[in-house]
C-alpha positions as CSV (number, residue, x, y, z in Angstrom):
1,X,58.5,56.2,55.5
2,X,58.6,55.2,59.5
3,X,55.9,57.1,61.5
4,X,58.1,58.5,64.6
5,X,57.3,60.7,67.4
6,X,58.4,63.6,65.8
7,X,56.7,62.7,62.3
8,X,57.1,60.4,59.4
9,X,61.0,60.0,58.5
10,X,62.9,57.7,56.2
11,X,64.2,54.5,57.2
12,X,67.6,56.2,57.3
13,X,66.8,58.5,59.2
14,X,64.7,57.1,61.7
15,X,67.4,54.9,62.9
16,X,69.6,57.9,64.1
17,X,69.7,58.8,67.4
18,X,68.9,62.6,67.8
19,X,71.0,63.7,70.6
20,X,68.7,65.9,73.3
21,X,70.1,69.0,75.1
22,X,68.5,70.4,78.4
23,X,68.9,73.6,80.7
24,X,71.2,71.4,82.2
25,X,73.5,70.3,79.7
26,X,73.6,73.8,78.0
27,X,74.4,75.4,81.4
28,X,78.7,75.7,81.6
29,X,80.6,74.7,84.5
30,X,82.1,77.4,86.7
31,X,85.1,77.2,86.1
32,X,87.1,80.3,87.4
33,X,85.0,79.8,90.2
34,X,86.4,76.4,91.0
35,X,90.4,77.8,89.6
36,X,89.9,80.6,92.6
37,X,88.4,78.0,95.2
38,X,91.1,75.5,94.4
39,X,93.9,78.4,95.0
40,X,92.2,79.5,97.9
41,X,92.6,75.5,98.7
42,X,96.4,75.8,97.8
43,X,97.4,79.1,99.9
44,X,95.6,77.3,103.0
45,X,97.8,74.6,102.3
46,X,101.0,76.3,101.4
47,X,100.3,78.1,105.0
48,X,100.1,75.0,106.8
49,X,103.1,73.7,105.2
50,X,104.9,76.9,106.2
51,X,104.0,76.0,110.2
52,X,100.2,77.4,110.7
53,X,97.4,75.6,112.0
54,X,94.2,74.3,110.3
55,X,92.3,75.8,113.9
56,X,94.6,78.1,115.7
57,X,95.9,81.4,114.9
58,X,97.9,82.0,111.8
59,X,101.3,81.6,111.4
60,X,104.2,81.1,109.3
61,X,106.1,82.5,106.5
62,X,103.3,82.1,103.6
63,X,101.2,84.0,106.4
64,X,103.8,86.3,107.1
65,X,104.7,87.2,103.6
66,X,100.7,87.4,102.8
67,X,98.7,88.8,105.4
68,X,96.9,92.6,104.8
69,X,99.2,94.8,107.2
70,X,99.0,98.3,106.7
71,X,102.9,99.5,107.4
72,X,104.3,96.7,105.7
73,X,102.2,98.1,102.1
74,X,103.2,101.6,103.4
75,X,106.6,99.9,103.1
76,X,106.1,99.0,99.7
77,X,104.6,95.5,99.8
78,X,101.9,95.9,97.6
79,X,101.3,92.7,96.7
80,X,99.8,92.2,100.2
81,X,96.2,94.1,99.0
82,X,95.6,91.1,96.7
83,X,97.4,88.3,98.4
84,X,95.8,88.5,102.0
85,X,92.3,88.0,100.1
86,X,93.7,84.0,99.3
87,X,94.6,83.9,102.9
88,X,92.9,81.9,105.4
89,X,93.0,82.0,109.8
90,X,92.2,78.9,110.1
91,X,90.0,75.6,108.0
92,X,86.7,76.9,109.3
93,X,87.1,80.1,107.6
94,X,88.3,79.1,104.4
95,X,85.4,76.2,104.2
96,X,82.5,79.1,105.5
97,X,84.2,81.6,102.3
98,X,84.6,78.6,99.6
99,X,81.3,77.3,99.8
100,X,79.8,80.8,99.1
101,X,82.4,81.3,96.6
102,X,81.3,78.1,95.4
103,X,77.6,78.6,95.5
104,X,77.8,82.4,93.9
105,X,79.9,80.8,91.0
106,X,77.5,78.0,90.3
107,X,74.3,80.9,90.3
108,X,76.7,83.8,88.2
109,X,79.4,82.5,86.4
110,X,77.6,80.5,83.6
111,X,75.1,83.4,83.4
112,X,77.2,86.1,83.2
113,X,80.4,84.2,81.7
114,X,84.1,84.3,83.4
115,X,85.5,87.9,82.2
116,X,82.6,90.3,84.1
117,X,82.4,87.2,87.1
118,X,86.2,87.6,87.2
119,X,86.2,91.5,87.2
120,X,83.4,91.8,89.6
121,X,85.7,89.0,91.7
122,X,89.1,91.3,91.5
123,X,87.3,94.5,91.9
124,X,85.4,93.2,95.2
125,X,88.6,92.1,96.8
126,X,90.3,95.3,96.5
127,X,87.7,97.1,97.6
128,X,87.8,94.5,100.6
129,X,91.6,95.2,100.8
130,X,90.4,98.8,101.0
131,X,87.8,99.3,103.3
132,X,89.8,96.9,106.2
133,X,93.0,99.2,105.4
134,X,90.5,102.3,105.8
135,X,89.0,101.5,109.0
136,X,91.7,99.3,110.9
137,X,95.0,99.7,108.9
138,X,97.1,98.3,111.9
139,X,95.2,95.3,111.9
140,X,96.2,92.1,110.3
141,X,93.7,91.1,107.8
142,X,93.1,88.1,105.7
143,X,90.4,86.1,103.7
144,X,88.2,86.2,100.6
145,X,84.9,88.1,102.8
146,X,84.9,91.0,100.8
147,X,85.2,89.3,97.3
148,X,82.8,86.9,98.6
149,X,80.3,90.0,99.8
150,X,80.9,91.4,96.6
151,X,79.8,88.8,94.8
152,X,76.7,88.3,96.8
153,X,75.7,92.1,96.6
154,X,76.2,92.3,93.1
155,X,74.5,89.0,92.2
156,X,71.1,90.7,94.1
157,X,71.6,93.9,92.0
158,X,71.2,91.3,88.6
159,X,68.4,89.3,90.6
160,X,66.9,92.4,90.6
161,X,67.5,93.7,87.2
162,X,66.2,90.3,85.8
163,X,63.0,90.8,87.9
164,X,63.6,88.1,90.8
165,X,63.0,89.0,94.5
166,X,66.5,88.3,96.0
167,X,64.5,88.1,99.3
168,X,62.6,85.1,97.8
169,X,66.0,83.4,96.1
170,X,67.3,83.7,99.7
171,X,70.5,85.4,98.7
172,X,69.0,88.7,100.5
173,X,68.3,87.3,103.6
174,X,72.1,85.5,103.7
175,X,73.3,88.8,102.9
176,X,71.7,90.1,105.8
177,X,72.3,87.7,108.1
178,X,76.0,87.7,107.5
179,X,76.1,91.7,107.6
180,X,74.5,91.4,110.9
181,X,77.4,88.6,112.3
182,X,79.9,90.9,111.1
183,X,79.0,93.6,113.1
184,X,78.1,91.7,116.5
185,X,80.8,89.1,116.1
186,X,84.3,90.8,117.4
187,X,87.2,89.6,114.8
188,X,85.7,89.8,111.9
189,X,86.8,92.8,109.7
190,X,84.0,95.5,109.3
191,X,85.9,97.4,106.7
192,X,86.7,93.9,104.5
193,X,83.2,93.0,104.2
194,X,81.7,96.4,103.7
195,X,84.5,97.6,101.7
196,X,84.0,94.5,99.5
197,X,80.1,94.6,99.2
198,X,80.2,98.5,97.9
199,X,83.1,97.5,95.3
200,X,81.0,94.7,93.9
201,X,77.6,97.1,94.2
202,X,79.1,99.7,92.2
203,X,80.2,97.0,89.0
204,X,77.4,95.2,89.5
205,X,75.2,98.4,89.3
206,X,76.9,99.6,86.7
207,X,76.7,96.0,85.1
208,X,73.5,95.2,85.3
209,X,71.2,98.0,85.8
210,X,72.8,100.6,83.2
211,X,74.6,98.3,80.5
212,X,72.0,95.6,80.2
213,X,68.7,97.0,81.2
214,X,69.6,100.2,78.8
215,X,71.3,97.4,76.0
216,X,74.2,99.6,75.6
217,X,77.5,98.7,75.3
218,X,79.3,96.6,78.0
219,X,82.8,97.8,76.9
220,X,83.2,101.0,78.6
221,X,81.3,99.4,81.6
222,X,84.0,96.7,82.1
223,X,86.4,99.4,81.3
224,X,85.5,101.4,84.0
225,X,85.2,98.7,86.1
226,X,88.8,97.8,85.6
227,X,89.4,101.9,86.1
228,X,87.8,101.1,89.5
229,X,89.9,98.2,90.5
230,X,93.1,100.5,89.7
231,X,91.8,103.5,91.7
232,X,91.2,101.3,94.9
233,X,94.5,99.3,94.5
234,X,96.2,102.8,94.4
235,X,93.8,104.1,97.5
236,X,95.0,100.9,99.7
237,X,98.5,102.3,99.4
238,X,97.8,105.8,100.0
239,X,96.0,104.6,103.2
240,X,98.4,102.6,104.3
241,X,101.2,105.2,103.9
242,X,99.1,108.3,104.9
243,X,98.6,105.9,108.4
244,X,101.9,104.9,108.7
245,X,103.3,108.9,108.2
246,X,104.6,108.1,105.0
């Protein structure tokens, strides 16, 4: 026998190497986080391609084809409630939404896993789509804010159900401080980031607080979750046609 750290072992087996996992190597890569930022990446580029620019307003057919209008859904483009949320106005709006999205999916995704992270995603931008069409339906709209608030208001209700102070993580106080720029910076869509943040709220409520602090089942919450997402993607078009006189 061969006296090792870990006790006496055969010759054999002392000469194995026993391979050592961490936190770190056991943690899993986001990787719908980085599939959404890289088509985020993609639309930008498809826009630029298409004749917009990285810093001045939007253009061009991708744009034109994409952006949240409310009489063109009236009209029956409906696609425009999801598209406009991969829509950027320019580089430094894409970079400012892709880097939360980045930093959200590297805190949530490998501890929630990639089906709830992508409903709580979907749901949020809809309910983005929704709020901007509710408040300002004339208004062209575009960006991933309210999937992005979503994400950030929903990964505080789990802080919070895991018994961590989301004002001491920091992800409170960014909340704040970017609910306070979008109400005293002109531009930004009020309706998209509230809209957004209650959507996410109301999955991540129903999540975190009643599925896993009650350890029931999480089926019927991601059902109704995906209930939620259907609801708000039929309430966009009933805006947008009740504004339009439809």
């Amino acid at each position: 026998m061969t006296p090792t750290p870990v006790g006496m072992r055969c010759p054999e087996c002392s000469r194995q190497k026993t391979k050592v996992r961490t936190a770190a190597t056991i943690r899993r890569d986001p990787r719908l986080a980085y599939a959404l930022i890289a088509m985020n990446v993609i639309a930008f580029l498809a826009m630029m391609a298409t004749g917009s620019s990285p810093v001045g307003r939007p253009s061009g057919e991708v744009y034109s084809n994409g952006v949240l209008f409310g009489p063109l859904v009236a009209d029956g483009e409906w696609w425009r409630i999801v598209s406009a949320g991969f829509l950027h106005a320019n580089l430094l709006h894409l970079a400012f939404n892709m880097y939360f999205l980045y930093f959200l999916g590297t805190l949530m995704e490998p501890e929630i896993g990639k089906l709830r992270f992508g409903i709580i995603y979907v749901v949020s931008l809809l309910g983005g789509s929704f709020g901007a069409l509710l408040l300002s339906p004339d208004a062209a709209t575009v960006g991933a804010s309210g999937a992005v608030f979503g994400m950030m208001g929903a990964a505080i209700i789990a802080m919070r159900a895991r018994g961590v102070d989301p004002m001491q993580s920091g992800l409170g106080t960014t909340l704040l401080l970017n609910l306070a720029i979008t109400f005293f910076i002109p531009g930004i869509s009020i309706g998209g980031h509230i809209g957004g943040l209650v959507a996410g709220g109301i999955v991540g409520y129903l999540m975190f607080e009643v599925a896993e602090q009650r350890r029931s089942s999480m089926t019927p919450v991601l059902a109704a979750s995906v209930g939620l997402a259907v609801a708000l993607a039929v309430g966009c078009v009933a805006i947008a046609s009740s504004a339009s006189g439809i």
